[in-house]
C-alpha positions in Angstrom: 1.4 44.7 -22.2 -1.6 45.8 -19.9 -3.9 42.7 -19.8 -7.7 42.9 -18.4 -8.2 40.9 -15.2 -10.0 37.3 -15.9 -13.3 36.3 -14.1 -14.6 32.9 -13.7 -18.0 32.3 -12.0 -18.4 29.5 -10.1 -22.0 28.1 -9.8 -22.2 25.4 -6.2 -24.7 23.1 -5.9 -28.3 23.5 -3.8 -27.5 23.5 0.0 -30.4 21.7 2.2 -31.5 24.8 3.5 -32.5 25.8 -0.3 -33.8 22.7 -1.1 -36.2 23.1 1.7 -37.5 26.7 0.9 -38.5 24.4 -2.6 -36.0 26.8 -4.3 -35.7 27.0 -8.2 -32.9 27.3 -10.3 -32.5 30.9 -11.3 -29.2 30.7 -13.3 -28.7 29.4 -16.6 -25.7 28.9 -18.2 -24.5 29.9 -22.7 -20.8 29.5 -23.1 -19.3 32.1 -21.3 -22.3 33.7 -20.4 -24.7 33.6 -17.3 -28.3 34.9 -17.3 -29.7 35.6 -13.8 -33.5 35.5 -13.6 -34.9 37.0 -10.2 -38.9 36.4 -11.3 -39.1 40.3 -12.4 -36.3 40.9 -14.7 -33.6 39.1 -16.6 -30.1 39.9 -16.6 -27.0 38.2 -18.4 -23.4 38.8 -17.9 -20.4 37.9 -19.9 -17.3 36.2 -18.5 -14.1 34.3 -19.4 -14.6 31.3 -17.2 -17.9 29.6 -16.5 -18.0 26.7 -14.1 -21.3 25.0 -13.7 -20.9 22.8 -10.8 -24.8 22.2 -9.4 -25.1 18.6 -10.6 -22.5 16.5 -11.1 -24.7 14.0 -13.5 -24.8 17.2 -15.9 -22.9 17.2 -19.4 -20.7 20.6 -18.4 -20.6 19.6 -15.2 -17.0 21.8 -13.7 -15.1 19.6 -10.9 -12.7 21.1 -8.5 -10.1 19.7 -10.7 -11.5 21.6 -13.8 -11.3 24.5 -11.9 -7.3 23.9 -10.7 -6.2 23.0 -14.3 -7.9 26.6 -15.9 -6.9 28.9 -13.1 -4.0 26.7 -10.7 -1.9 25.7 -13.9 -1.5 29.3 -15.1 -0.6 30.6 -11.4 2.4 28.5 -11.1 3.7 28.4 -14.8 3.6 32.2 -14.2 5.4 32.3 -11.0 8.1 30.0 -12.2 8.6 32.4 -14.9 9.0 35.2 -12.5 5.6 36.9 -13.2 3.1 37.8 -10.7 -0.5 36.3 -9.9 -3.3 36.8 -7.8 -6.7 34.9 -7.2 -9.5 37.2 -5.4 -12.9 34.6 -4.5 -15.7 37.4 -4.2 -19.4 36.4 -3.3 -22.2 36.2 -0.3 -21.8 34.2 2.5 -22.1 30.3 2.0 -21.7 30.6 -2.0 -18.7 28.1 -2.1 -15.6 30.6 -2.3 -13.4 28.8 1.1 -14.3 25.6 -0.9 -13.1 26.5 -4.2 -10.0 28.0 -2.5 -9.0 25.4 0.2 -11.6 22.1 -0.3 -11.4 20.5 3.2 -8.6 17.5 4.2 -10.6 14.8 4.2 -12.6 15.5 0.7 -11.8 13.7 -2.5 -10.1 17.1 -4.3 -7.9 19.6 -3.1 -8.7 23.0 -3.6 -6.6 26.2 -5.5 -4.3 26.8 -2.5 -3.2 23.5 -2.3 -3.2 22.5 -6.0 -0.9 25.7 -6.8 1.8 24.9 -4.0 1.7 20.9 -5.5 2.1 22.5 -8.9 5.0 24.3 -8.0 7.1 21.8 -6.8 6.1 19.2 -9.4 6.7 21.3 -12.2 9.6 22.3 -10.8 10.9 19.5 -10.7 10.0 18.4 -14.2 11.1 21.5 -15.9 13.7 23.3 -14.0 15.4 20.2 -12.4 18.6 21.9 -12.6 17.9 25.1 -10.9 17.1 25.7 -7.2 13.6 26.6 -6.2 13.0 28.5 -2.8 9.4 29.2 -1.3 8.1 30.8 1.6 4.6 31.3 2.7 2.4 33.8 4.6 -1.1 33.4 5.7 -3.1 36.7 7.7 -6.8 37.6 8.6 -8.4 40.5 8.3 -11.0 40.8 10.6 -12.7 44.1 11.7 -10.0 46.0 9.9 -7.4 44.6 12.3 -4.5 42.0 10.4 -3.6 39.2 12.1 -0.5 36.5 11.3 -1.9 33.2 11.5 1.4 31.3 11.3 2.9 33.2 14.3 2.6 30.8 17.5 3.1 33.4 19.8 -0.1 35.5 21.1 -0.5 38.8 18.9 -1.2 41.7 21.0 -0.5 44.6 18.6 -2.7 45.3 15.2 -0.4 44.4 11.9 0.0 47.3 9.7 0.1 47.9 5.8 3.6 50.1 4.7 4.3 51.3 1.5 7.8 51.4 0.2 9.2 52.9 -3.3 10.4 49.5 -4.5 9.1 47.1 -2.1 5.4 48.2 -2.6 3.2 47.5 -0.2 4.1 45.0 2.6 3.5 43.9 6.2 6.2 44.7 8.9 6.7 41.6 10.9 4.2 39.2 9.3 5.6 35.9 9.6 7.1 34.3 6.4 8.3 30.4 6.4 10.1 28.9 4.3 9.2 25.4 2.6 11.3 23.0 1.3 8.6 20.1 0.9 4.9 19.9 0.5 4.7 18.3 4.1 5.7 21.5 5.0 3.4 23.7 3.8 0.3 21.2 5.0 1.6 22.1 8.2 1.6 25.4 8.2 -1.9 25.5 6.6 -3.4 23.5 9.2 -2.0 25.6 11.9 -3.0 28.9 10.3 -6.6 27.4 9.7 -7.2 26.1 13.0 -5.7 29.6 14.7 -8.7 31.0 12.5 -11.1 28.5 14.9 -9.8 29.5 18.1 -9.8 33.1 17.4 -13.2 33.2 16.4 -13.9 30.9 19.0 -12.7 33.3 21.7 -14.3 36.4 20.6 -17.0 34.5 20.6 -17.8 35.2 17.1 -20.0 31.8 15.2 -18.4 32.9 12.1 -15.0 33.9 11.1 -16.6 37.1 9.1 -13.2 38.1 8.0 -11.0 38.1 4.9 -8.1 35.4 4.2 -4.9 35.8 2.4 -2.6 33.1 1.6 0.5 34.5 0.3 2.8 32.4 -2.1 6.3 33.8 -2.9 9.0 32.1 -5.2 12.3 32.2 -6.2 13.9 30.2 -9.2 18.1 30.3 -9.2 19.4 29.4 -12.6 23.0 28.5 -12.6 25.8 26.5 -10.5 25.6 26.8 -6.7 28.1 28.9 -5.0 30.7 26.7 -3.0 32.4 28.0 0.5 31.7 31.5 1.1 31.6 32.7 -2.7 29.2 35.1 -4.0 25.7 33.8 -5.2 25.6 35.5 -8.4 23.5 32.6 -9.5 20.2 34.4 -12.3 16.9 35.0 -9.9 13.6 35.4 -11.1 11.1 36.3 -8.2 7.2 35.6 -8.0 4.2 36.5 -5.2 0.9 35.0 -5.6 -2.0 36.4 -3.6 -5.1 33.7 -2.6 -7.4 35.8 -1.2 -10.6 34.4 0.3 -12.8 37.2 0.9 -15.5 37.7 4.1 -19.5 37.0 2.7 -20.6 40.8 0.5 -24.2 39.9 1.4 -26.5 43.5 2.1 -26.3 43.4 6.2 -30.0 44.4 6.1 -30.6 40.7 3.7 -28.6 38.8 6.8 -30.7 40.0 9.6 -27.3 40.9 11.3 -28.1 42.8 14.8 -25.4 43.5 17.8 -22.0 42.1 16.8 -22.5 40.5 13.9 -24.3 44.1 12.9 -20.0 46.0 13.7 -18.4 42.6 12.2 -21.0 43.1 8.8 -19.7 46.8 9.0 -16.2 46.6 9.2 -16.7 44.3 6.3 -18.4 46.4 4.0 -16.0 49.1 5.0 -13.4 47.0 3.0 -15.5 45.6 0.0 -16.8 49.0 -0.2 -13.3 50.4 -0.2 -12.8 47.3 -2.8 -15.6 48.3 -4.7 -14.5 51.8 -5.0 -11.6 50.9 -6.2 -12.4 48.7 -9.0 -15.1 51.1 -10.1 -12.5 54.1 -10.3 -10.2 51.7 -12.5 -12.5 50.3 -14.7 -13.8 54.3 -15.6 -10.2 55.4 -16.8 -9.9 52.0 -18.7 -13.1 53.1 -19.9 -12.1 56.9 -20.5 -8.8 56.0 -21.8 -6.1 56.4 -20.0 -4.8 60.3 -19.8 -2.3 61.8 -22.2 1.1 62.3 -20.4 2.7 59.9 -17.7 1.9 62.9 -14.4 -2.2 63.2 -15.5 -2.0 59.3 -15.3 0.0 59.1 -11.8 -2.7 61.8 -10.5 -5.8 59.8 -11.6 -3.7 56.8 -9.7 -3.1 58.7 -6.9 -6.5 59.9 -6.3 -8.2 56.1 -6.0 -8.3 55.3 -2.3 -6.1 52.2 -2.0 -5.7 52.9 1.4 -9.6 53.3 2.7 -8.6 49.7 3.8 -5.9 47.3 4.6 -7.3 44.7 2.6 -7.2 47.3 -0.9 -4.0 48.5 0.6 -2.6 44.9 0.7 -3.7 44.1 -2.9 -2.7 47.7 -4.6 -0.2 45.6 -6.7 -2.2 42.7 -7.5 -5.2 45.2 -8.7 -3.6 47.9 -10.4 0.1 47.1 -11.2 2.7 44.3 -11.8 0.1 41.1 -11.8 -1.6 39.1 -13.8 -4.9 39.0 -11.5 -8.3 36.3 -11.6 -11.6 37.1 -10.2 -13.8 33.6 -9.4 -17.3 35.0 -8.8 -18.8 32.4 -6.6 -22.4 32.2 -6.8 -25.5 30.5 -5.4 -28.3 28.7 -8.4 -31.2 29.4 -5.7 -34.2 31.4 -6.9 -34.1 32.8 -3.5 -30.3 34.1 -3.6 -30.8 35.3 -7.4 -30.5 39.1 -6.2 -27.2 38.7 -4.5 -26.1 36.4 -7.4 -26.9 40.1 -9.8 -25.0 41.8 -6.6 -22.1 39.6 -7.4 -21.6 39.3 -11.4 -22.5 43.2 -11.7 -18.9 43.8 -9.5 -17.3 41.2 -12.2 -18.3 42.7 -14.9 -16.6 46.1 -13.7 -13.4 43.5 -12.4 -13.3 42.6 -15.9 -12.4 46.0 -17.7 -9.9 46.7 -15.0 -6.0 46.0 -16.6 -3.0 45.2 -14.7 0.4 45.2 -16.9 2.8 42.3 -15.4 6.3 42.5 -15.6 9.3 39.6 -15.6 10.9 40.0 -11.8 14.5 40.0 -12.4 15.6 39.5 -8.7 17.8 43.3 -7.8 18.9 42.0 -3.9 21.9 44.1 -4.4 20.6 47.4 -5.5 17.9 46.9 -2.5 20.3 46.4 0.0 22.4 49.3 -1.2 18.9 51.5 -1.7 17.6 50.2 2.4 21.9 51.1 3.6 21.5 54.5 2.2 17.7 54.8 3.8 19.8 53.8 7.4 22.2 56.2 7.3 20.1 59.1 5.9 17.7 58.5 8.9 20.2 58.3 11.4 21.7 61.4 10.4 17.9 63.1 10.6 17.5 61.6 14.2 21.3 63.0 14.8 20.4 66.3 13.8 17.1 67.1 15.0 16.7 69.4 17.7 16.3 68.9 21.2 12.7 70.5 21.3 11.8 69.0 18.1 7.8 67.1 18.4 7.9 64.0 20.0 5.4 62.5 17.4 7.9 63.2 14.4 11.1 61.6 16.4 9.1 58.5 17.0 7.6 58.4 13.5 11.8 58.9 12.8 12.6 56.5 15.1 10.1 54.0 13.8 11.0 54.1 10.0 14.7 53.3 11.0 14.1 50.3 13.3 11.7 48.8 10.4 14.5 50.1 7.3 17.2 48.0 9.6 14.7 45.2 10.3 14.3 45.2 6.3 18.2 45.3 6.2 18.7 42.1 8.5 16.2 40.2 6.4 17.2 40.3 3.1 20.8 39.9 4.1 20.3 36.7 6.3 21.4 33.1 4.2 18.9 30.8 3.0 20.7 29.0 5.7 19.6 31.0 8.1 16.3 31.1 7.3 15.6 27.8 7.5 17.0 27.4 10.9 14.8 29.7 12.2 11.4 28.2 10.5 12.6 25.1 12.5 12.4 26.5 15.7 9.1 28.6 14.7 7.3 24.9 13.5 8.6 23.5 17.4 6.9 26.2 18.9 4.0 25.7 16.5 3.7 22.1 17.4 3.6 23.0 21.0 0.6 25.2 20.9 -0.8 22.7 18.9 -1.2 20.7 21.3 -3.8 22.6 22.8 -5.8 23.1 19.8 -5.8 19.5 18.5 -5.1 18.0 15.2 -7.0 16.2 12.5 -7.3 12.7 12.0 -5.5 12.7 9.1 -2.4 13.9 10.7 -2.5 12.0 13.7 -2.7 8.9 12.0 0.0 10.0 9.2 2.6 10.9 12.1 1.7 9.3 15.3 0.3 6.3 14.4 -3.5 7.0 16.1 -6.0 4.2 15.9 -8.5 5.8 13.7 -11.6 3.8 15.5 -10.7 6.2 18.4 -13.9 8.4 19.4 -12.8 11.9 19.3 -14.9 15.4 19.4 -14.5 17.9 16.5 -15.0 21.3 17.1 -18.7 22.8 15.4 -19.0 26.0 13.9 -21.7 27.9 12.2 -18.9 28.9 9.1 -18.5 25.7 7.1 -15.2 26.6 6.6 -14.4 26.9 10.4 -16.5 23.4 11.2 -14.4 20.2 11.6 -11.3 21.5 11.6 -10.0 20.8 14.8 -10.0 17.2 16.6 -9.6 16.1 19.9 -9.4 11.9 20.6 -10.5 10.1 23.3 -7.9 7.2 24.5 -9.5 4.5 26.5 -9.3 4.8 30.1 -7.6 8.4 30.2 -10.0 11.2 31.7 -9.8 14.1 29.5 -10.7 17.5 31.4 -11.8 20.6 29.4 -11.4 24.2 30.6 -9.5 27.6 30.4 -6.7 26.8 32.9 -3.6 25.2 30.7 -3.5 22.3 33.3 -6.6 20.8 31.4 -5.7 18.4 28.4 -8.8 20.1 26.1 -8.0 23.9 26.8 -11.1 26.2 25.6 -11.0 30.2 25.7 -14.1 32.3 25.6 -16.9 33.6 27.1 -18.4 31.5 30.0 -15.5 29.0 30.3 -14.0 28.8 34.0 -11.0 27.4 35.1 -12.0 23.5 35.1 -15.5 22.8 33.4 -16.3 19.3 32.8 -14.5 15.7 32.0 -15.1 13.6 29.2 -13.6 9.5 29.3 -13.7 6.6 27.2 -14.7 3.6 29.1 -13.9 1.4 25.9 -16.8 -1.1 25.5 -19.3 1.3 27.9 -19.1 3.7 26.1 -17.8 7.5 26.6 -19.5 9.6 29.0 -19.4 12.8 30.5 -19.5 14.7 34.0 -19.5 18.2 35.2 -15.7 18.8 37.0 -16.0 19.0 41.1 -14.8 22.2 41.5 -16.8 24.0 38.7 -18.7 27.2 39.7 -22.5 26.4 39.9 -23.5 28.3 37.2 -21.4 26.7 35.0 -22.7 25.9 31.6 -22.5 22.5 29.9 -25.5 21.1 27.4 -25.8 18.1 26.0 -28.2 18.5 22.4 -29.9 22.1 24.3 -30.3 20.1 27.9 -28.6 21.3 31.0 -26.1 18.3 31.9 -26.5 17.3 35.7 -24.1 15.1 37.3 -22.4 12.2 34.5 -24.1 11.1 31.4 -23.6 8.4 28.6 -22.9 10.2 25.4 -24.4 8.9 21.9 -23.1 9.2 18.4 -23.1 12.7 17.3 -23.7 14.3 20.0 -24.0 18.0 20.6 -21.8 19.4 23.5 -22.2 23.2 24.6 -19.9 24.5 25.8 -19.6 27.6 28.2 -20.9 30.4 25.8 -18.3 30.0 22.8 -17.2 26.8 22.2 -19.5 23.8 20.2 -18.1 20.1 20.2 -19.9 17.0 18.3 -18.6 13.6 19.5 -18.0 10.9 16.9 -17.7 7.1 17.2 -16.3 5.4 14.8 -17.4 2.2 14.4 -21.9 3.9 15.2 -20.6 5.7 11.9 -20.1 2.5 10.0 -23.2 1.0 11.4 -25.4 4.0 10.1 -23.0 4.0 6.3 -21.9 7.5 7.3 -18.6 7.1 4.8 -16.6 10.1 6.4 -17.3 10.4 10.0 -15.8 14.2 10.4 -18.2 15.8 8.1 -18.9 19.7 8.4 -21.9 20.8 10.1 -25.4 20.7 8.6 -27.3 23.6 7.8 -29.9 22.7 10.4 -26.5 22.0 13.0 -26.1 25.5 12.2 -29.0 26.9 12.9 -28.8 24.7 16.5 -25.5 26.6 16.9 -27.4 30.0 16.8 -30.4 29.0 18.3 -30.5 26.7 21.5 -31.6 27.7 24.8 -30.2 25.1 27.7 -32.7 24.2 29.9 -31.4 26.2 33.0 -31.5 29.1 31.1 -32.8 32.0 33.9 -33.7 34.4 30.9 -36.0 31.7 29.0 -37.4 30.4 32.6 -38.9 34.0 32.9 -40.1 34.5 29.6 -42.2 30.9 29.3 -44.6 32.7 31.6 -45.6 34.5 29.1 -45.4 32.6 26.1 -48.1 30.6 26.3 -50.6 33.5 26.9 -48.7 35.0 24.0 -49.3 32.7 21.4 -53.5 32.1 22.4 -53.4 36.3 21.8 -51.4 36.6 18.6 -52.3 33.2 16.8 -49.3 30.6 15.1 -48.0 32.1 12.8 -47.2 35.9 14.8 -46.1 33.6 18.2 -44.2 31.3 16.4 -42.4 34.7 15.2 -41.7 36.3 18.7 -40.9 32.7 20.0 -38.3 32.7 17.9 -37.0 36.3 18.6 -37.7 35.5 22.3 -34.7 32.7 22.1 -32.3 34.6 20.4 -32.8 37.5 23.3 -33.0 34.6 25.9 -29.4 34.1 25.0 -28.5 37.4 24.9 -30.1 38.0 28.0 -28.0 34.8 29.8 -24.3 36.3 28.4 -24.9 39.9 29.5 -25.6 38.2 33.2 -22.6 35.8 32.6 -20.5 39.3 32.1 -21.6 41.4 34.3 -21.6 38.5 36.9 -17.6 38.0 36.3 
């Protein structure tokens, strides 16, 4: 039975950068309603879900947990049941959609990724005791239209792409896909795939991650007594796949001010919600029309909606349009000054809304897809057999390429469980080696190694909230820690501006931590300390800002300054106005900004406050522009 996709909206609190612009609140809130009032006009949407989470003093105040038990419980009781699920989190940039997804480690709730993959085994265990319950996960970016597999360790050179297969659907040759037997397990993988995400954006030297997340969840529930030796396993399957998807900001590029990069990066992401958007509005018109008398006018009108203008609609053709039971969470800002995107973002949920999906029970068919893939293999190999010596080289390679990826296919499903897990063991070792260079939290240092948690350590700052924080680096007493590109160093950093050897930060216990430029760094070398030029060693303070070459941000904490000061949670994510530090500081040796104070001056006496203050402001962001155009031209 075809069911319309729910939508919840999720209102998040003020952030301090609308407090300050003495925002009002322009949402209000009727049962499942939300009216939206921009100053000029007054629009109100209907939903299934509203979660008003602004103030937490409020009588319909929504927690996280509120919002796990409406939309979490229903994902896994489905999936155990063999159906599929999907939760899409659509809204601008900042509106709370990573949090409501993921929460961060060290908060009091755990978000809907989390809360789902706890559910599953907990239920499983208190329902189905009896029958055997196999996961595996998968977690990819999309960024730029180019997918990437955050769970593999090794260094992705190639672009992942989207394939489409008669029973399969659609699917992602040689995308990683571990298997997890505990919830330990999964929290490891998580962490690793989120903190690739830091590094990555780190070394393209993006502020932002400005791409698309999917966190893929897929299940299989064995009824029936195990198979002993080498017997058959004719045990009953039911299958499941949830989709998480945490998609990039839908803000208007000319609202963000985006120029340069950020301008392509804003691009390439409105390619896909466009394509997105397209999509949904194509569906929701023949649920509107009706759908078309006779099953080949329907399978046209399919056929004609562009699932594949973009990987990310490619990737969710199932979980959109076919065999899943699909939410929408709407996340949205209750600023007067963000009211227009807010309209921007419940106007795509009410056409989300009248789009149906029809799920179906999936009784597991291993067999028949095995026999279908062995008949695929020997169909192809008798094509490449056959064709003729002067045949086009393009159509023996395509040949050639469908049968490596129909025997890959083959080797897969027919591995054991066994198997399987072997080979996740010697994926998480390789996993925990390149972890090593990108640090771990807190929380799992002191869980697994027993780390004093009064140790000062630098956390890596980030512009995206949900980037900021997430990677830790301690400081032991007495043990100089070096920081640059080469993988001698014991703090390795990629990106722009970093040489070989940088700097060298060290805990001198009771004298604090201080650092010092490395001897054999290049002269123009670039290390700041809060915007000023670092010469020679220096005594570092609580919360201090460390710039690093042109990409990489670290904040140093100490513990016990935290206490002093009642900070309760010392790793916090960046501030708003941290943020706009990130985007805006100009070191003091800056050549660009040396040359343009000249003029400043002489500037502002001609033009007045209010018109210098605006091209000072420009003037810094081209100052640093300026400085990493020299910095690559110069390498």
């Amino acid at each position: 039975m075809a069911e319309a996709i729910k939508v919840a909206v999720r209102i998040r609190p003020f952030v301090p950068k609308e407090v300050d612009a003495g925002a009002s609140t322009a949402i209000a809130v009727h049962g499942n309603a939300v009216t939206v009032n921009t100053g000029s006009q007054t629009r109100t949407f209907g939903c299934d879900h509203v979660y008003w989470s602004v103030d937490p003093k409020h009588p319909d105040y929504a927690s996280q947990d509120t919002v796990n038990a409406e939309i979490g419980r229903p994902c896994f009781e489905n999936m155990l049941k063999g159906y599929n699920f999907c939760v899409f989190a659509y809204g601008q940039t900042g509106s709370g959609k990573t949090h409501t997804l993921s929460c961060g480690s060290r908060e009091k709730h755990v978000g809907l990724i989390p809360w789902v993959l706890e559910g599953l085994f907990t239920q499983h265990r208190a329902k189905f005791k009896s029958d055997e319950l196999r996961i595996w996960i998968s977690y990819m970016e999309i960024y730029n239209e180019r997918m990437r597999d955050l769970l593999s360790p090794g260094r992705q050179t190639s672009d992942l792409k989207v394939i489409d297969h008669p029973e399969l659907g659609a699917y992602v040759p040689g995308l990683t896909e571990a298997p997890c037997r505990e919830m330990d397990e999964w929290k490891k993988l998580m962490d690793f795939g989120t903190k690739k995400r830091v590094t990555a954006a780190t070394n393209m030297n993006a502020s932002s991650s400005r791409s698309h997340a999917v966190f893929t969840i897929r299940a299989q529930r064995l009824s029936g007594p195990k198979p002993t030796g080498n017997k058959s396993d004719h045990r009953k399957s039911l299958s499941s796949r949830v989709n998480l998807v945490d998609l990039a900001g839908s803000e208007r590029i000319a609202r963000s001010g985006a120029e340069g990069l950020r301008l392509r990066e804003g691009c390439a992401i409105n390619q896909s919600l466009t394509a997105l958007g397209l999509v949904i509005k194509q569906l929701s018109e023949i649920q509107r029309e009706g759908r078309p008398r006779g099953r080949s006018a329907y399978e046209e009108r399919m056929k004609a909606i562009p699932f594949r203008a973009s990987k990310l609609t490619f990737l969710l053709r199932d979980s959109l349009a076919g065999n899943s039971r699909t939410f929408m969470i709407a996340a949205i800002s209750p600023a007067s000054t963000a009211s227009h995107e807010s309209i921007s973002t419940l106007r795509f949920a009410s056409s989300v809304k009248r789009v149906k999906t029809v799920a179906m029970q999936n009784v597991d068919k291993k067999d028949e897809l095995v026999a279908s893939l062995q008949a695929e293999v020997i169909r192809l190999s008798e094509l490449l057999g056959s064709a003729a010596s002067g045949a086009a080289e393009a159509n023996l390679r395509h040949l050639h390429d469908d049968l490596a990826e129909r025997e890959r296919l083959l080797s897969e499903l027919t591995k054991s469980h066994a198997q399987q897990l072997a080979e996740a063991k010697l994926l998480q070792g390789a996993r925990e080696e390149v972890m090593k260079d990108m640090g771990l939290t807190q929380q799992d240092l002191a869980q697994t190694m027993g780390i004093d948690k009064d140790l000062p350590c630098l956390i890596n700052m980030n512009e995206d909230p949900s980037l900021a924080g997430k990677i830790v680096y301690f400081l032991p007493p007495l043990q100089p820690i070096s920081i640059g590109a080469h993988k001698d160093n014991k703090i390795v950093l990629q990106g722009l501006g970093m040489p070989d050897y940088l700097c060298r930060v060290e805990n001198l216990g009771d004298q604090g931590v201080v650092v010092s430029t490395h001897q054999t760094a290049p002269h123009e070398a670039r290390v700041c300390i809060n915007g000023s030029a670092l010469k020679g060693q220096r005594k570092l303070k609580h919360h201090d800002k460390l710039f690093l070459g042109r990409a990489s941000a670290l904040r140093l904490i100490l513990p016990e300054a935290a206490r002093a000061v009642g900070q309760a949670g010392s790793l916090l994510p960046i501030s708003e106005r941290d943020a706009e530090l990130l985007r805006a500081i100009v070191p003091e040796d800056s050549r660009a900004w040396a040359e343009l104070q000249l003029y400043l001056e002489d500037l502002r006496e001609r033009l007045g406050e209010e018109s210098g203050q605006e091209i000072f402001e420009t003037l810094i962001q081209a100052s640093n522009l300026v400085d990493e155009a020299n910095e690559i031209t110069e390498a």
